[in-house]
C-alpha positions as CSV (number, residue, x, y, z in Angstrom):
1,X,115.6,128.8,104.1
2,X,114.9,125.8,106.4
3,X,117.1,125.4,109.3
4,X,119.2,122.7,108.7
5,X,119.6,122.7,112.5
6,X,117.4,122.6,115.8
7,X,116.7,126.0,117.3
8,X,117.3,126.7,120.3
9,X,114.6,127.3,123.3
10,X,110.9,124.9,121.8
11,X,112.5,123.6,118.9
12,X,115.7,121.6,120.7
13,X,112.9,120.0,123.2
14,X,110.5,119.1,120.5
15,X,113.3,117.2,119.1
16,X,114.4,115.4,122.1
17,X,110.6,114.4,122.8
18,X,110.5,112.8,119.1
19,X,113.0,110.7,119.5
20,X,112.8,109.7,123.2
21,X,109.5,108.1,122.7
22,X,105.4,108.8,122.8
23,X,104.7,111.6,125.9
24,X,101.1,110.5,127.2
25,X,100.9,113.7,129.3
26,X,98.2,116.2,128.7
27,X,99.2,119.8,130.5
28,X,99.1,122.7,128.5
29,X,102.2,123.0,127.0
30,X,102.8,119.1,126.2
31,X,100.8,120.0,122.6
32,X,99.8,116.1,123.0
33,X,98.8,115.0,119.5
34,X,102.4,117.8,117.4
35,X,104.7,115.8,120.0
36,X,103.2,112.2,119.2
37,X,102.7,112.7,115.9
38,X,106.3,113.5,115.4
39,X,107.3,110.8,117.8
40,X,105.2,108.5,115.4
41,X,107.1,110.1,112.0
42,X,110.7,109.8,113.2
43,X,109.9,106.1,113.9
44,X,108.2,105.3,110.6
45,X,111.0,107.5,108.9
46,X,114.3,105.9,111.3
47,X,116.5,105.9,108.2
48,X,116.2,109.9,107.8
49,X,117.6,112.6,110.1
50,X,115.1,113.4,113.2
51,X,115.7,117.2,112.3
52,X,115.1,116.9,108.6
53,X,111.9,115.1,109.3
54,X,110.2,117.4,111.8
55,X,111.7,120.8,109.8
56,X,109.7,119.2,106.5
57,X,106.9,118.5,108.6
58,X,106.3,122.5,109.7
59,X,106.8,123.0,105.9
60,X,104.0,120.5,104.8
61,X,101.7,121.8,107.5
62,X,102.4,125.1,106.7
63,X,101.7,124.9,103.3
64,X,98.4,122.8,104.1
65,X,97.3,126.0,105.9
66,X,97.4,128.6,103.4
67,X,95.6,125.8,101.5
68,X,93.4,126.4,104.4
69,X,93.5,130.1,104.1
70,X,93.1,130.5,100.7
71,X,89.6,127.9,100.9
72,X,88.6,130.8,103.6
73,X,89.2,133.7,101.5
74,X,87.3,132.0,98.8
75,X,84.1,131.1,101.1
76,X,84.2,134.8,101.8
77,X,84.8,137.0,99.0
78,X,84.1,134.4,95.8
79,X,87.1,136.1,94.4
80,X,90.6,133.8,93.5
81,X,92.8,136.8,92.8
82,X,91.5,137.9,96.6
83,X,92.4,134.7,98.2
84,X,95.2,134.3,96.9
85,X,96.5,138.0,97.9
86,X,95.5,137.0,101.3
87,X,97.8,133.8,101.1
88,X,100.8,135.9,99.9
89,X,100.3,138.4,102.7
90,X,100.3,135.6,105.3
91,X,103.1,133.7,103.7
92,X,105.3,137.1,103.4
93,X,105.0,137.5,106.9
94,X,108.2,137.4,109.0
95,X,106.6,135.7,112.0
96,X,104.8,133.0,109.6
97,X,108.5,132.4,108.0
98,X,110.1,132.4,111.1
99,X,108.0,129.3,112.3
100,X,107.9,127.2,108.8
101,X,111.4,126.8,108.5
102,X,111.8,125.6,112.2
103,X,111.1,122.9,114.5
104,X,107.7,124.6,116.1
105,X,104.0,123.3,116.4
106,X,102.4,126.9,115.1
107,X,102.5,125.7,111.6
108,X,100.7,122.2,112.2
109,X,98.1,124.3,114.7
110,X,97.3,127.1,112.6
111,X,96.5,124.0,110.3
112,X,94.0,122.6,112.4
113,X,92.8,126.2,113.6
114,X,91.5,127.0,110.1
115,X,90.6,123.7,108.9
116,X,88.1,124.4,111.6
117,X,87.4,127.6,110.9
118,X,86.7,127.0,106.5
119,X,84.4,124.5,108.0
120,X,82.3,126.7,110.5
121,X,82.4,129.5,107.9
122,X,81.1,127.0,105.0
123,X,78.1,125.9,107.4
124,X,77.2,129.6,108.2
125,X,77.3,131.1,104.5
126,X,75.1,127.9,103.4
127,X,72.6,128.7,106.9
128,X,72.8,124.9,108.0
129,X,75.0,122.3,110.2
130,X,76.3,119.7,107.3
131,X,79.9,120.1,109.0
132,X,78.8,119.7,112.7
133,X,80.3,116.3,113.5
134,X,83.7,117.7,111.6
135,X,84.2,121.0,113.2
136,X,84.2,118.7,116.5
137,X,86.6,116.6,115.2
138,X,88.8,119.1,114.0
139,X,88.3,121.4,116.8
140,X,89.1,118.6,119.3
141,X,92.4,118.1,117.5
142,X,93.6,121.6,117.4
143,X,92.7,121.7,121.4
144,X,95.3,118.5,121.2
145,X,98.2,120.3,119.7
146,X,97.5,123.7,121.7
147,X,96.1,124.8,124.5
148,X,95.4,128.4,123.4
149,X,93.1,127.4,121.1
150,X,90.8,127.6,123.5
151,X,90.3,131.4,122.3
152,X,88.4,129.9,119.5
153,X,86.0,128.3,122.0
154,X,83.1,131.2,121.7
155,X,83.0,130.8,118.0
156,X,82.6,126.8,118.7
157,X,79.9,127.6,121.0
158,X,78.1,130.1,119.1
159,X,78.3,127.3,116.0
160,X,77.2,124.5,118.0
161,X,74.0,126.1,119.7
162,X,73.1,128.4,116.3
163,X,73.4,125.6,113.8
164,X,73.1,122.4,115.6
165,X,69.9,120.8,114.8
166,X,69.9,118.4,117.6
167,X,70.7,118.5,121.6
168,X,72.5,114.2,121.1
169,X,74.6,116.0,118.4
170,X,75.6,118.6,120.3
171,X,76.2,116.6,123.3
172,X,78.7,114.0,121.1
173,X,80.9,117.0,119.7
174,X,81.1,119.0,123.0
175,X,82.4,115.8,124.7
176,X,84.6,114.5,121.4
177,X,86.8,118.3,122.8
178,X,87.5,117.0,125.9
179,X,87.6,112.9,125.8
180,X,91.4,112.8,125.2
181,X,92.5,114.3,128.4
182,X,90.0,112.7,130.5
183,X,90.5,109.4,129.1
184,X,94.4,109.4,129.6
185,X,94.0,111.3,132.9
186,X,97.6,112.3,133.0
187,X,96.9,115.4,134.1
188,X,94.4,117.2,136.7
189,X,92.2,119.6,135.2
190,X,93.9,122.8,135.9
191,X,97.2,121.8,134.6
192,X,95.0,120.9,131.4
193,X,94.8,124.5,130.6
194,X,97.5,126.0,133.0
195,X,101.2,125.4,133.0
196,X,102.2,125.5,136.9
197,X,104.3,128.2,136.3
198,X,101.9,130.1,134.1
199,X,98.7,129.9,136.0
200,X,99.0,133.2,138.4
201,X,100.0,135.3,135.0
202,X,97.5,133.9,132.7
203,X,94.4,134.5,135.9
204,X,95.2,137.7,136.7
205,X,94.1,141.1,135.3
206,X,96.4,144.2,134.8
207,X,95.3,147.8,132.9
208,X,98.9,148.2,132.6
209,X,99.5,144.5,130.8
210,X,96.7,144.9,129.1
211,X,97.4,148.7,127.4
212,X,101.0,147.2,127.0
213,X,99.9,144.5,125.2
214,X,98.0,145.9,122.8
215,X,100.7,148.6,121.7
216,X,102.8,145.4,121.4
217,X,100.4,143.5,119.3
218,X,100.0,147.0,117.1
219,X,104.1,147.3,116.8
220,X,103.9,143.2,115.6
221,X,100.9,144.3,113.2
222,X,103.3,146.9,111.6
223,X,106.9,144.3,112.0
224,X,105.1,141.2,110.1
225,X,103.2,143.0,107.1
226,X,105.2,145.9,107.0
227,X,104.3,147.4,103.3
228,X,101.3,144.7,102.7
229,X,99.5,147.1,105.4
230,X,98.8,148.9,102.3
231,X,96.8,146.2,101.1
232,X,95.4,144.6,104.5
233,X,94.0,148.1,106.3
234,X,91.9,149.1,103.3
235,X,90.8,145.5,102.4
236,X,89.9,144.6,106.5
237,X,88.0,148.1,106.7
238,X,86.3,147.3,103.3
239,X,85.2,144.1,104.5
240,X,84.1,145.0,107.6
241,X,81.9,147.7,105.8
242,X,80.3,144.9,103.6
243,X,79.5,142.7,106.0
């Protein structure tokens, strides 16, 4: 089911940034290191069609994550037939389909995202910080390709100071997160994390967005798994039992 064309909307700019040229900007919807990157594949790849190469390139990406997924399953419950449920739920769902067969940078960042996370979660079970200098690394790359990912930053942090087993170390992978834009300096720091036209909504606070976005996010829940609820609820109250 991959489009054969570019969507419309994120998927007809990523496009034209791919084959205009490398985009040094780093504001927080450039997603730096999924528009170079594709920049760098349509010029290695001239001979192919831009949109054949960047539609392939959600699909490889997308199937490196449930990779991903199905290594954090595995960490967690020791069970195969488990982990790989949990990849067929995540594949089955509509909003993971809808961004694998399309131009989009959610199947190359939910690649980083849990690349980082399998590594965090391997270092926690195993009570020790063997991963410490890759979680940066990793972390630093899905802060590259989205800005959101900065949700993940309490886990980081909770990681870094449990685990890490020196104050240098820690001071090399908490800078390795934010080198890139500095470096470049494209950007000032606010428009690192804030689109210009997104600041005011993302800074302020409002009961009635926030009650509305839940029962939005609950009505998603329910539109992506549909039936595998079945499975998820129980399994999700289960494991939150257990652990």
């Amino acid at each position: 089911t991959r489009n054969p064309n570019p969507g419309f909307g994120d998927s007809l700019g990523f496009l034209v940034y791919a084959v205009n040229g490398f985009d040094w900007a780093t504001n927080a919807t450039s997603h730096f290191l999924y528009t170079n990157f594709n920049h760098l594949m349509v010029s290695v790849l001239w001979l192919l069609d831009p949109v054949l190469i960047l539609s392939l390139l959600s699909i490889l990406f997308a199937l490196l994550a449930l990779y991903q997924l199905y290594q954090l399953a595995y960490i967690l419950q020791e069970d195969r037939g488990l982990a790989l449920l949990a990849v067929v739920c995540m594949s089955l769902s509509f909003s993971w389909w809808r961004q694998v067969v399309s131009i989009e940078v959610y199947a190359m960042n939910a690649f980083l995202v849990l690349r980082t996370l399998v590594l965090i979660t391997k270092d926690h079970k195993n009570q020790g910080f063997d991963h410490g200098i890759k979680v940066g690394i990793w972390y630093a790359l899905a802060l590259l390709t989205h800005i959101q990912n900065m949700l993940v930053g309490p886990l980081f942090l909770w990681y870094l100071w449990r685990w890490g087993s020196s104050t240098p170390k820690k001071l090399f992978i908490t800078i390795i997160l934010f080198f890139p834009p500095v470096l470049l300096d494209t950007n000032s720091i606010a428009a690192v994390f804030f689109d210009r036209q997104f600041q005011g909504d993302v800074l302020q606070f409002s009961w009635d967005s926030l009650w509305k976005g839940t029962l939005r996010s609950f009505l998603y829940l329910g539109f992506n798994f549909h039936l595998l609820l079945l499975l998820l609820i129980p399994g999700i109250v289960k494991w939150l039992k257990q652990y």
